[in-house]
C-alpha positions, 0 to 999 in steps of 0.5 A, a space after each residue: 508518514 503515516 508507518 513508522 520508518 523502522 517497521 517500514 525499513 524492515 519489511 522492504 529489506 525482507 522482502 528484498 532480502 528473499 531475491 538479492 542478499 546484498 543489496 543497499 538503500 539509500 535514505 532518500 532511495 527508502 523515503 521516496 519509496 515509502 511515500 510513494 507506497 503509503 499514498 498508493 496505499 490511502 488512494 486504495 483506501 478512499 476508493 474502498 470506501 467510496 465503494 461502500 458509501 455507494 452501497 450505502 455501507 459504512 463498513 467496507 468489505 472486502 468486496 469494495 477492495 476488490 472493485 476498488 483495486 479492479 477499477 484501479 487496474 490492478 487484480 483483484 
């Protein structure tokens, strides 16, 4: 893993926290959703530089996220 799993644990339940109070995770339930969460994350990562190194940048900008994540399929 690449984030720790207590700053992790925190910011799922808070922004969980905002639509249901009462809600649980299962330790298998938080594991899955982290690994899943960090390789979305590194995927977006290497397409955003890919981007740059096609510019002929070393720095990645935010303009290579935004077409990383408009390739994807996401919003930019």
């Amino acid at each position: 893993m690449l984030l720790g799993k207590a700053p992790f644990q925190r910011l799922v339940r808070e922004v969980c926290s905002n639509m249901h109070n009462d809600l649980k995770f299962q330790s298998t339930g938080m594991l899955a959703l982290q690994e899943a969460a960090e390789a979305f994350l590194v995927g977006v990562l290497e397409d955003t530089n890919m981007c740059a190194a096609l510019a002929g940048r070393i720095t990645v900008t935010v303009q290579d996220m935004r077409l990383a994540r408009r390739i994807r399929g996401g919003r930019a």
